[in-house]
FILUMPA-945047 format. One record per atom (N, C-alpha, C): y, x, z; residue number from 1; atom name. Coordinates in pm, 1 decimal. Atoms other than C-alpha are relative to their C-alpha. Example, Ala and Ser with C-alpha at 12.3 -4.5 7.8 and 13.67 -1.06 7.14 Angstrom:
2
       py       px       pz seq atom
   -119.0     89.0      0.0   1    N
   -450.0   1230.0    780.0   1   CA
    120.0     90.0      0.0   1    C
   -119.0    -82.0     -6.0   2    N
   -106.0   1367.0    714.0   2   CA
    109.0    -77.0     73.0   2    C
This chain:
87
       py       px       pz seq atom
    -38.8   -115.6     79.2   1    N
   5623.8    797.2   2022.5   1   CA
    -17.6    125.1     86.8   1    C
      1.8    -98.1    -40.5   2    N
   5532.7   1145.1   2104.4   2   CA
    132.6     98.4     34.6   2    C
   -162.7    -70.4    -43.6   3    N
   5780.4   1403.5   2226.5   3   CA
     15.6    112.0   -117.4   3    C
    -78.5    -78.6    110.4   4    N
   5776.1   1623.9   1885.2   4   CA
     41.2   -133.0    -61.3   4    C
    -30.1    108.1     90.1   5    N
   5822.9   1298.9   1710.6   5   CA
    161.9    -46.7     53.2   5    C
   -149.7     29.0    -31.0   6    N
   6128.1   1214.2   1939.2   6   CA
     88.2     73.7    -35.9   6    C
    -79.0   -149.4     63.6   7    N
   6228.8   1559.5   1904.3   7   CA
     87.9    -21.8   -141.8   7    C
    -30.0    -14.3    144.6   8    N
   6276.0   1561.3   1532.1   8   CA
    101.1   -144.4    -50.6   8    C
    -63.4    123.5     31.7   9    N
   6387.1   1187.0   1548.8   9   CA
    184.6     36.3     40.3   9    C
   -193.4    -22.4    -19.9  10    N
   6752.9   1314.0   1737.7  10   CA
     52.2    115.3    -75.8  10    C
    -49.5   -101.7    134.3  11    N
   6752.0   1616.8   1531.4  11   CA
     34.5    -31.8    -71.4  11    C
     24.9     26.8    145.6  12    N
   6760.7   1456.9   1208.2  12   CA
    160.9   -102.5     64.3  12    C
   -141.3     56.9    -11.4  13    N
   7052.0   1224.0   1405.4  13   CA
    101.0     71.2     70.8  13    C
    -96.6   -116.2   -105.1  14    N
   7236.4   1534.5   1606.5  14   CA
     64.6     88.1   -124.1  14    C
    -33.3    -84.4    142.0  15    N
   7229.3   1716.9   1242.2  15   CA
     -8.4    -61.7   -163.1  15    C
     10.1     73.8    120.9  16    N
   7340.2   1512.6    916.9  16   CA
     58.3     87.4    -89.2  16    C
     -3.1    -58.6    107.7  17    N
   7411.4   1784.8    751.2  17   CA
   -163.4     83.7   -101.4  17    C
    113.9     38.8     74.7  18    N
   7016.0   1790.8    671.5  18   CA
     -8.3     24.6   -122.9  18    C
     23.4     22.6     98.0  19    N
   6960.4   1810.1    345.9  19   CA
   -118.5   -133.0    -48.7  19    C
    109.2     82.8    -22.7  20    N
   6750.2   1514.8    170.5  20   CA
   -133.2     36.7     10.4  20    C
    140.9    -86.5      6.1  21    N
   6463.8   1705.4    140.2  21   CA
    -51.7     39.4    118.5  21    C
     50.6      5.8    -90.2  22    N
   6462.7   1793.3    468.4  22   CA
    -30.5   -143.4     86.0  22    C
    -18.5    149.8   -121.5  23    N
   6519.7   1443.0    664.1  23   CA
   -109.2   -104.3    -82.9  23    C
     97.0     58.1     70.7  24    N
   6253.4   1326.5    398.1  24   CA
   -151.1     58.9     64.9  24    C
     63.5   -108.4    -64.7  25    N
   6055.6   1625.4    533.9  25   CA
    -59.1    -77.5    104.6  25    C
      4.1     64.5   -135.7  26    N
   6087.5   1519.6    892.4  26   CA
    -41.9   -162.3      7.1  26    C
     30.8    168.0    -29.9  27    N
   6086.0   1134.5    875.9  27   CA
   -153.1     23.7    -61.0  27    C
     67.7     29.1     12.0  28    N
   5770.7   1165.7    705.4  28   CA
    -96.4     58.7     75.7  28    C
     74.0    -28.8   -104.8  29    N
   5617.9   1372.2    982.0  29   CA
     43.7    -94.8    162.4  29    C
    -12.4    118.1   -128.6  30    N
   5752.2   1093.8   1258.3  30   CA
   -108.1    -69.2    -42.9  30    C
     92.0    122.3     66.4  31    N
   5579.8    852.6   1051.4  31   CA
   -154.9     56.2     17.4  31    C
    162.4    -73.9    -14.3  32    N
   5234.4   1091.5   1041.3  32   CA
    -31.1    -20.5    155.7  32    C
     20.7    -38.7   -162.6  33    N
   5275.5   1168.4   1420.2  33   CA
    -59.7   -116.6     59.6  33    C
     40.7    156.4    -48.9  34    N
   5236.2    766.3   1505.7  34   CA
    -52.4    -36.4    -50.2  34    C
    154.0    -31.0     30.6  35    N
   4904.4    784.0   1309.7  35   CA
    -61.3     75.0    135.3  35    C
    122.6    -63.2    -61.8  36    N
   4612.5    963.1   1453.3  36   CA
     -0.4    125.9    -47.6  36    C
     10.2   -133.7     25.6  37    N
   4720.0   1294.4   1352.2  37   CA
     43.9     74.4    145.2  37    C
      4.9    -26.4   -157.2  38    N
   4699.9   1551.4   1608.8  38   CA
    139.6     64.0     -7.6  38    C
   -157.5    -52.7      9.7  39    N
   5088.1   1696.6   1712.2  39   CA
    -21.9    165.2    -43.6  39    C
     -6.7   -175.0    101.4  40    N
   4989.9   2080.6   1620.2  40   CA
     -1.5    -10.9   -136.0  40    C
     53.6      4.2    136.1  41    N
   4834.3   1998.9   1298.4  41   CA
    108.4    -31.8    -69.8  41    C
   -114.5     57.0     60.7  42    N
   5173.0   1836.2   1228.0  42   CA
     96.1     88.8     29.0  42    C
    -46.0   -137.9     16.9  43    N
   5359.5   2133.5   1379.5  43   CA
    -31.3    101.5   -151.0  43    C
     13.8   -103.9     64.3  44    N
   5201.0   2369.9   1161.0  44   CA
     36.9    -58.3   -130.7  44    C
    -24.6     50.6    170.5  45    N
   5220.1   2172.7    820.8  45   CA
    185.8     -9.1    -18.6  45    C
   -175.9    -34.2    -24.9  46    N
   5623.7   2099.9    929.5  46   CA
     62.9    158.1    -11.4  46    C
    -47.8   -152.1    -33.4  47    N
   5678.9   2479.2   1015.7  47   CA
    -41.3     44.5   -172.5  47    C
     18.3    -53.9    172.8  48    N
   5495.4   2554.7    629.4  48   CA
     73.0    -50.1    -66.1  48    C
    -76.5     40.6    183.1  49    N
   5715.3   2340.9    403.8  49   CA
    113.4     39.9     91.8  49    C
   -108.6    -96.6    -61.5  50    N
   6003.5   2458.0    589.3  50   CA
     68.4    144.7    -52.1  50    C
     29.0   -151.7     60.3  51    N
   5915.5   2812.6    527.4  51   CA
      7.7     36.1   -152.8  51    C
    -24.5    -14.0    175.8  52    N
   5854.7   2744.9    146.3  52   CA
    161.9   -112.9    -28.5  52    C
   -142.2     19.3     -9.3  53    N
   6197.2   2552.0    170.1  53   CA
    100.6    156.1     18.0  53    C
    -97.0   -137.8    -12.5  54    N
   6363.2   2880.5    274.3  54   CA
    -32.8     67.1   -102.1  54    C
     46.5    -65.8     98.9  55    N
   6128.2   3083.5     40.5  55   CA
    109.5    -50.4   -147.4  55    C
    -74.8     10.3    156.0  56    N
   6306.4   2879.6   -245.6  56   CA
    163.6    -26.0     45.9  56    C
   -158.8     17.7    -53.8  57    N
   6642.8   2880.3    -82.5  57   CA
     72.3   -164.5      5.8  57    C
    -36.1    165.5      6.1  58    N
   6683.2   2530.6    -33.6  58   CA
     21.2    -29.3    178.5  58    C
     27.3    105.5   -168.9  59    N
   6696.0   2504.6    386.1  59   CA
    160.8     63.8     24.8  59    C
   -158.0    -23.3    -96.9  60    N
   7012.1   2442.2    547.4  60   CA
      1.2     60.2    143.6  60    C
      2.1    -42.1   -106.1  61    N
   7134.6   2596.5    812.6  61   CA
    -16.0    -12.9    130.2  61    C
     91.2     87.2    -58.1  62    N
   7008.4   2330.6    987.9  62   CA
   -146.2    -16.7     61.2  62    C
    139.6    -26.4     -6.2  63    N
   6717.1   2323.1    881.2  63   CA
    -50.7    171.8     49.1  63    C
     57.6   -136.6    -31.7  64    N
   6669.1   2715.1    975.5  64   CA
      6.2     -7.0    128.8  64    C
     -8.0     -9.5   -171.7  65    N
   6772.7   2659.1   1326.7  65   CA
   -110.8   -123.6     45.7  65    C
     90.0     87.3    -49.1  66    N
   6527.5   2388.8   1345.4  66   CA
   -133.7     70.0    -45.9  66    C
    148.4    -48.6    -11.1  67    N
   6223.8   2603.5   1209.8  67   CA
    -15.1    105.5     75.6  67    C
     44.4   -159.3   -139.6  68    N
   6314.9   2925.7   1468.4  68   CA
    -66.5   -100.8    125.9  68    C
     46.7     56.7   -147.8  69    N
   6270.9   2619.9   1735.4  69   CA
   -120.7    -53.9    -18.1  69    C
    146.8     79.4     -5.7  70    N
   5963.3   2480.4   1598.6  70   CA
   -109.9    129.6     18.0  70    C
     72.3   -151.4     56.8  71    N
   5837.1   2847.0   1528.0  71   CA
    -48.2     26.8    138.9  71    C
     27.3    -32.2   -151.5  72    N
   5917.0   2931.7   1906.5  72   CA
    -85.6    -78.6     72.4  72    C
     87.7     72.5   -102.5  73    N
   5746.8   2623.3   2059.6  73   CA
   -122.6     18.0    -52.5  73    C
    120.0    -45.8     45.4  74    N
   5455.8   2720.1   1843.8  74   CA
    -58.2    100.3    106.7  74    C
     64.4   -177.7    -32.5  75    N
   5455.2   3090.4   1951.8  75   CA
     -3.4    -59.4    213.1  75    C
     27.9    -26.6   -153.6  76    N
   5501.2   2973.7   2319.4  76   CA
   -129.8   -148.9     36.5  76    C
    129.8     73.7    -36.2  77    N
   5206.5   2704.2   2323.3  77   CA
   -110.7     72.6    -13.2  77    C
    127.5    -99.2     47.3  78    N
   4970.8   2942.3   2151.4  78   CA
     -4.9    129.8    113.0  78    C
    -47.0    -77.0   -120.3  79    N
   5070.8   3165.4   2476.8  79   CA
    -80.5    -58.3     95.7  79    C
    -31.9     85.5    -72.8  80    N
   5019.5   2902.5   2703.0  80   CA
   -160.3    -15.2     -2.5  80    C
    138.0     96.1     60.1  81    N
   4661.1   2780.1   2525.1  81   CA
    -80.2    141.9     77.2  81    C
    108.2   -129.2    -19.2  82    N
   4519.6   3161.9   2534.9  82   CA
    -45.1     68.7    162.3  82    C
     -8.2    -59.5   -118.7  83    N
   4606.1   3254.8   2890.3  83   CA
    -75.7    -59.9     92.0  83    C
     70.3    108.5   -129.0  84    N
   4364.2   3205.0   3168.7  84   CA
     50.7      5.4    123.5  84    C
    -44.6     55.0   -124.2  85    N
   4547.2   3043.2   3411.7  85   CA
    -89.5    -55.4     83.4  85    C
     96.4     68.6    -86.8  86    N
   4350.7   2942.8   3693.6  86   CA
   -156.4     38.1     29.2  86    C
    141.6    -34.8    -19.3  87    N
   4013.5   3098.3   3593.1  87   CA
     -2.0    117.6     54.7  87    C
């Protein structure tokens, strides 16, 4: 198991106040992750239904503190990717 996949795996058991929608959300991106999908591609699609979760007022407060942290490790990989370190 990858380390967003673990991630999301103690989330979902650190925070049961979840909604089902979200922990349906999530488990079914563990389950993707341990495929052959790549871990951004699964970032970004997680971070979008999220977003349209809030859009329709449906994310717990949970769930909001879990898409600023997915948001941030986004914004600080895409940091990380662009910068030439070393060259």
């Amino acid at each position: 198991m990858n380390r967003l996949a673990n991630y999301l795996t103690k989330y979902v058991q650190n925070y049961p106040d979840l909604s089902k929608s979200e922990k349906l959300l999530i488990n079914q991106t563990v389950e993707k992750l341990a495929t052959s999908q790549s871990e951004d591609q699964e970032l970004v699609v997680l971070i979008q239904s999220l977003r349209r979760f809030s859009l329709e007022s449906e994310l717990t407060q949970a769930g909001k503190k879990l898409l600023a942290r997915l948001q941030r490790k986004q914004w600080l990989v895409g940091i990380v990717n662009v910068l030439p370190f070393g060259k």
